[in-house]
MARVO-974655 format. One record per residue (C-alpha): residue in one letter; z, y, x. Coordinates in nm, 3 decimals. Each point is the difference from the previous one (the first is absolute). Example, Ala and Ser with C-alpha at 12.3 -4.5 7.8 and 13.67 -1.06 7.14 Angstrom:
// MARVO-974655
<r><res>A</res><z>0.780</z><y>-0.450</y><x>1.230</x></r>
<r><res>S</res><z>-0.066</z><y>0.344</y><x>0.137</x></r>
This chain:
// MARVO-974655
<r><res>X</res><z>2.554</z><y>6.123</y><x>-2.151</x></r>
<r><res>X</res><z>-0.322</z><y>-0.171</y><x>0.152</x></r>
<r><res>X</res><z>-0.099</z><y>-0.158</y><x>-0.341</x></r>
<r><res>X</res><z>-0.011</z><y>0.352</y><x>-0.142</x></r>
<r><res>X</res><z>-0.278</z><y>0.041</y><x>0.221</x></r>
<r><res>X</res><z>-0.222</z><y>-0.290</y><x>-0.104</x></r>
<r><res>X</res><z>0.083</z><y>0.044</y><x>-0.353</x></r>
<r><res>X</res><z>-0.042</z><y>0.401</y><x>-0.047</x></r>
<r><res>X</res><z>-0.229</z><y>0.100</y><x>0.278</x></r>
<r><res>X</res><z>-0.242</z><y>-0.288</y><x>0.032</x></r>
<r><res>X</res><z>-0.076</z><y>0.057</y><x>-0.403</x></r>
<r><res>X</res><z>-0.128</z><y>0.344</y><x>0.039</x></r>
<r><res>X</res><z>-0.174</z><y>-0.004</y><x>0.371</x></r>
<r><res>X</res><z>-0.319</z><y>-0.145</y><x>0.032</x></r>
<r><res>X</res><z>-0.021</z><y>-0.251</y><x>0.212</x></r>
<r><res>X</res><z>-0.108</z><y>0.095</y><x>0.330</x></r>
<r><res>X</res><z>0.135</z><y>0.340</y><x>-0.017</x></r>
<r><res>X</res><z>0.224</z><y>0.171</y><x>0.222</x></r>
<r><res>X</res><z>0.241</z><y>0.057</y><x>-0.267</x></r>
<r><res>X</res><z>0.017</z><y>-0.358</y><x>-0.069</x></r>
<r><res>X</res><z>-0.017</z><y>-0.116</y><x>0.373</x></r>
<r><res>X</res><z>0.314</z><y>0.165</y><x>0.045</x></r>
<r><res>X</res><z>0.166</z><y>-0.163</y><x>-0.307</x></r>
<r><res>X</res><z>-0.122</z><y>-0.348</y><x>0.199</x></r>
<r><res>X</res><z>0.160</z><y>0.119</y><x>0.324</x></r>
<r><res>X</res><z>0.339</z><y>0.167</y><x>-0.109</x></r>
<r><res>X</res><z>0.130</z><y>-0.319</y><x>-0.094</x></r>
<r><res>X</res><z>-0.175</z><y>-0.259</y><x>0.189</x></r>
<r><res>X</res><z>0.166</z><y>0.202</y><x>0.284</x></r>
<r><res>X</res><z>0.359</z><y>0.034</y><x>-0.169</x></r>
<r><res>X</res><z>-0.041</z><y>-0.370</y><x>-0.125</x></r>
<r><res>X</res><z>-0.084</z><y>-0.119</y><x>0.424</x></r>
<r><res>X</res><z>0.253</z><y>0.172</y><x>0.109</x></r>
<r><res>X</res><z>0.282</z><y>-0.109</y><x>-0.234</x></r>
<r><res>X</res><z>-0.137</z><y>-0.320</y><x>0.056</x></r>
<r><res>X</res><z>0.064</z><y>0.040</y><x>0.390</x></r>
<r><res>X</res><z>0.324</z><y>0.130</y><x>-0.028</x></r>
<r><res>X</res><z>0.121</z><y>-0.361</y><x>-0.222</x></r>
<r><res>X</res><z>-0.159</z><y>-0.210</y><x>0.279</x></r>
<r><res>X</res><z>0.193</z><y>0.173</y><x>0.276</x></r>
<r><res>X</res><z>0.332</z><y>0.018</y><x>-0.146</x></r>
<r><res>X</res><z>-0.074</z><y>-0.402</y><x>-0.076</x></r>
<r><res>X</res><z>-0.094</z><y>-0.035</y><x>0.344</x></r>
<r><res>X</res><z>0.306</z><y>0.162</y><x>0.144</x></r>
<r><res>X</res><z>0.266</z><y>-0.135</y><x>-0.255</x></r>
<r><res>X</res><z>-0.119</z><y>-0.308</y><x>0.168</x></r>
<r><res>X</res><z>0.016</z><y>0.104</y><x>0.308</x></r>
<r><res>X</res><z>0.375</z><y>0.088</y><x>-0.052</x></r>
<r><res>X</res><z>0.047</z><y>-0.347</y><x>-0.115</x></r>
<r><res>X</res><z>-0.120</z><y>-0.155</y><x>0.253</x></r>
<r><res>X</res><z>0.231</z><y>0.190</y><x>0.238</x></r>
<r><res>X</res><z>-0.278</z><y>0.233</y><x>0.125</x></r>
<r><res>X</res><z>0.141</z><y>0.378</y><x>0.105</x></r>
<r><res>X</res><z>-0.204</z><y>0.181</y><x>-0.282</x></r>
<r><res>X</res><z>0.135</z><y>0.352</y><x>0.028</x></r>
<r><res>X</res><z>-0.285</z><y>0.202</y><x>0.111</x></r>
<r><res>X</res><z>-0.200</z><y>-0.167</y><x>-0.216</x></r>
<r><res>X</res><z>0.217</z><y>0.109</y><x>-0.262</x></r>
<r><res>X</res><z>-0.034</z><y>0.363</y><x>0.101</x></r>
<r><res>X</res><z>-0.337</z><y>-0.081</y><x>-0.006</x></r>
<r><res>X</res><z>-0.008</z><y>-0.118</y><x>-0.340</x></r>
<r><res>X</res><z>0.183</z><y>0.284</y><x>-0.094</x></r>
<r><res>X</res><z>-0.276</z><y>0.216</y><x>0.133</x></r>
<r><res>X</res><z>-0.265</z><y>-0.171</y><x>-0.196</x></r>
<r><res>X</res><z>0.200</z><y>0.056</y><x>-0.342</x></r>
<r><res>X</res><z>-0.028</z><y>0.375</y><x>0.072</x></r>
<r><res>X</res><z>-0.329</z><y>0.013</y><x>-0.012</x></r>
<r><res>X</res><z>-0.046</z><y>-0.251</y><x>-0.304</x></r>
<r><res>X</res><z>0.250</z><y>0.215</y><x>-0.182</x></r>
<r><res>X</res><z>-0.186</z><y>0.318</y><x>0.096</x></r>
<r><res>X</res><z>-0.312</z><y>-0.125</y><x>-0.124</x></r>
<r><res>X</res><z>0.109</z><y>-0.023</y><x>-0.411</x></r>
<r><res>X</res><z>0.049</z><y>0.399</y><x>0.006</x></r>
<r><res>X</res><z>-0.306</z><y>0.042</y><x>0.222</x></r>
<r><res>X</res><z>-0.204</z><y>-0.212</y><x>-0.205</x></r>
<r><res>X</res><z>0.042</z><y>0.289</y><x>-0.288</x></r>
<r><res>X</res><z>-0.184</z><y>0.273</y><x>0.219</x></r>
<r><res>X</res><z>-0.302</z><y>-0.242</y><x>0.017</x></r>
<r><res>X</res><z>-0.111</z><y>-0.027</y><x>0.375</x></r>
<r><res>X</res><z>-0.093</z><y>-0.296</y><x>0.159</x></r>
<r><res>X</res><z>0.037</z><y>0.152</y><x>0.287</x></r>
<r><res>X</res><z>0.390</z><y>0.052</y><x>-0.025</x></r>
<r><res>X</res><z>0.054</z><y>-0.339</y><x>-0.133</x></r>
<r><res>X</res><z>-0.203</z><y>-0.172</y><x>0.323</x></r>
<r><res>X</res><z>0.143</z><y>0.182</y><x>0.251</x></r>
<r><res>X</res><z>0.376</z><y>-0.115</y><x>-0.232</x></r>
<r><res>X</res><z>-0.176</z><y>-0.311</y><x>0.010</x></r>
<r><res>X</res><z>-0.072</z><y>-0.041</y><x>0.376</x></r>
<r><res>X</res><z>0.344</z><y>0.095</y><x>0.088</x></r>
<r><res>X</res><z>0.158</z><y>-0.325</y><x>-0.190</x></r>
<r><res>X</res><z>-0.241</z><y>-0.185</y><x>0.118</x></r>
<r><res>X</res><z>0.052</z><y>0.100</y><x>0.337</x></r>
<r><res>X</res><z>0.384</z><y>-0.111</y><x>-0.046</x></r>
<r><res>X</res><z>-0.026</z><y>-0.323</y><x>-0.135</x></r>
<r><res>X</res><z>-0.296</z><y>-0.080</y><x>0.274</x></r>
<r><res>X</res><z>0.303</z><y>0.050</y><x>0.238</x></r>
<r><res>X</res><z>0.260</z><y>-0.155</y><x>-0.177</x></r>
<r><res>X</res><z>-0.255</z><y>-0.320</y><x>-0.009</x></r>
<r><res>X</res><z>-0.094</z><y>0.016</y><x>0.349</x></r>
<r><res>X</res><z>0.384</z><y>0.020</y><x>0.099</x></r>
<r><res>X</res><z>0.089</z><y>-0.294</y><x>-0.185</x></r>
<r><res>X</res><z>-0.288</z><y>-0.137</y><x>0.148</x></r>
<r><res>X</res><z>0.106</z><y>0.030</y><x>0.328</x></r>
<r><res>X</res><z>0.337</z><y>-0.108</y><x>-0.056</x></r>
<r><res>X</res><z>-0.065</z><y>-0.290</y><x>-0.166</x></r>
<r><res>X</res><z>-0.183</z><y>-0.092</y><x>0.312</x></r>
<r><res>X</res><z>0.231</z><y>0.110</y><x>0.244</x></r>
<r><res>X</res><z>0.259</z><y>-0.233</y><x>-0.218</x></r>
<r><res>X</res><z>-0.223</z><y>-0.314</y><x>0.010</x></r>
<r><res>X</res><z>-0.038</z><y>0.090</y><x>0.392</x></r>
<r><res>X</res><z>0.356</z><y>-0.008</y><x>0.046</x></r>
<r><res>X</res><z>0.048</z><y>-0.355</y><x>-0.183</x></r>
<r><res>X</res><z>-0.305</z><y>-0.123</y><x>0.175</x></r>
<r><res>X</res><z>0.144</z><y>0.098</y><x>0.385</x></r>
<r><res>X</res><z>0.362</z><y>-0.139</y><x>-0.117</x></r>
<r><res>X</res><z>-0.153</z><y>-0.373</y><x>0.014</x></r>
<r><res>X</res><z>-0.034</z><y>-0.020</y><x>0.359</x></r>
<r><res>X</res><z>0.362</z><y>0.165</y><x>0.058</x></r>
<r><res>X</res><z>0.175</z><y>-0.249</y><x>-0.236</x></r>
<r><res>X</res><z>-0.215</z><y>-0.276</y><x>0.186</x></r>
<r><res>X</res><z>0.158</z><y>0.166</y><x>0.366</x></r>
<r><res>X</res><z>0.315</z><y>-0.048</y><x>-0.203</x></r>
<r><res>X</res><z>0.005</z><y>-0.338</y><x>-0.093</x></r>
<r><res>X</res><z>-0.162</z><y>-0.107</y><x>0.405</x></r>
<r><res>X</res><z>0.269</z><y>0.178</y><x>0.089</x></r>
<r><res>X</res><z>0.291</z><y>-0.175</y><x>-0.190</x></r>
<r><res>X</res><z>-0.170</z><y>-0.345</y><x>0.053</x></r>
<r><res>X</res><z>0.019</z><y>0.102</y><x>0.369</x></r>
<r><res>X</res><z>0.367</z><y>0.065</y><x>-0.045</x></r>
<r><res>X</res><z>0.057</z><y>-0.289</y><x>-0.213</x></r>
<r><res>X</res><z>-0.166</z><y>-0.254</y><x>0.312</x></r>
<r><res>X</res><z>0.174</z><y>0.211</y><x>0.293</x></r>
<r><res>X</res><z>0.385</z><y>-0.039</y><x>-0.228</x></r>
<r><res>X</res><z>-0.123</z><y>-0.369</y><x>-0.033</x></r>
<r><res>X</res><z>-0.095</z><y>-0.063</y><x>0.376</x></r>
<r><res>X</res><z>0.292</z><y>0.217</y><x>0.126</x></r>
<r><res>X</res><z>0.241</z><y>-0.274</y><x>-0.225</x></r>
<r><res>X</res><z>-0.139</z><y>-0.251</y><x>0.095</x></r>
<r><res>X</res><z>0.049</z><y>0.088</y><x>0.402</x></r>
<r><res>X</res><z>0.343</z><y>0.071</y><x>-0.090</x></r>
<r><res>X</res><z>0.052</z><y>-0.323</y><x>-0.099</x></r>
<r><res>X</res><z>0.068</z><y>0.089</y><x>-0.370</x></r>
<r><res>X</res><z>-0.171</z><y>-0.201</y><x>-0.282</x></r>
């Protein structure tokens, strides 16, 4: 685990070192990422709620837990370098899966916004109606 790192590594690595730079950046890069990945799958089980179409971004989130997954056996073989690039990868996913709910969250509220002036056509229009029935009546004779 990540605490392993701060309790076992930091003790015998001078600060400043290599050695214990890595033992900093292992798990501050684990801990970001698993971080990420609870944020997005809050964002989209919200989403899903809220009647938002949220497969791709499940696919997406799927995607991202790959790579945090990937990371704990990684993290064993000590390179930073493996765990970034693990690292950029999920957070390449859930910068898309937040930028897609993004936009359809917005595309939602645009669709609410532009149904105000339709219902308002709607209700002219059956006021309309209402005052032609009325008139027509009236010419008729009817009361």
């Amino acid at each position: 685990t990540t605490a392993l790192y701060k309790a076992a590594c930091t003790q015998c690595h001078t600060a400043g070192s290599a050695a214990f730079e890595t033992a900093r950046k292992i798990p501050e890069a684990i801990e970001h990422s698993e971080g990420d990945l609870q944020r997005a799958e809050a964002l989209i089980r919200q989403a899903s709620i809220d009647g938002i179409f949220v497969e791709p971004e499940e696919a997406m989130l799927e995607e991202a837990k790959t790579a945090v997954i990937e990371m704990r056996p990684v993290q064993h073989t000590l390179s930073v370098e493996k765990i970034r690039e693990l690292k950029a990868r999920s957070d390449e996913q859930v910068q898309k899966i937040e930028s897609g709910i993004d936009q359809k969250r917005r595309a939602v509220k645009w669709r609410k916004v532009l149904l105000i002036p339709i219902w308002i056509f709607i209700a002219l229009l059956a006021a309309a109606l209402m005052g032609l029935y009325h008139l027509l009546k009236e010419k008729n004779g009817e009361h």
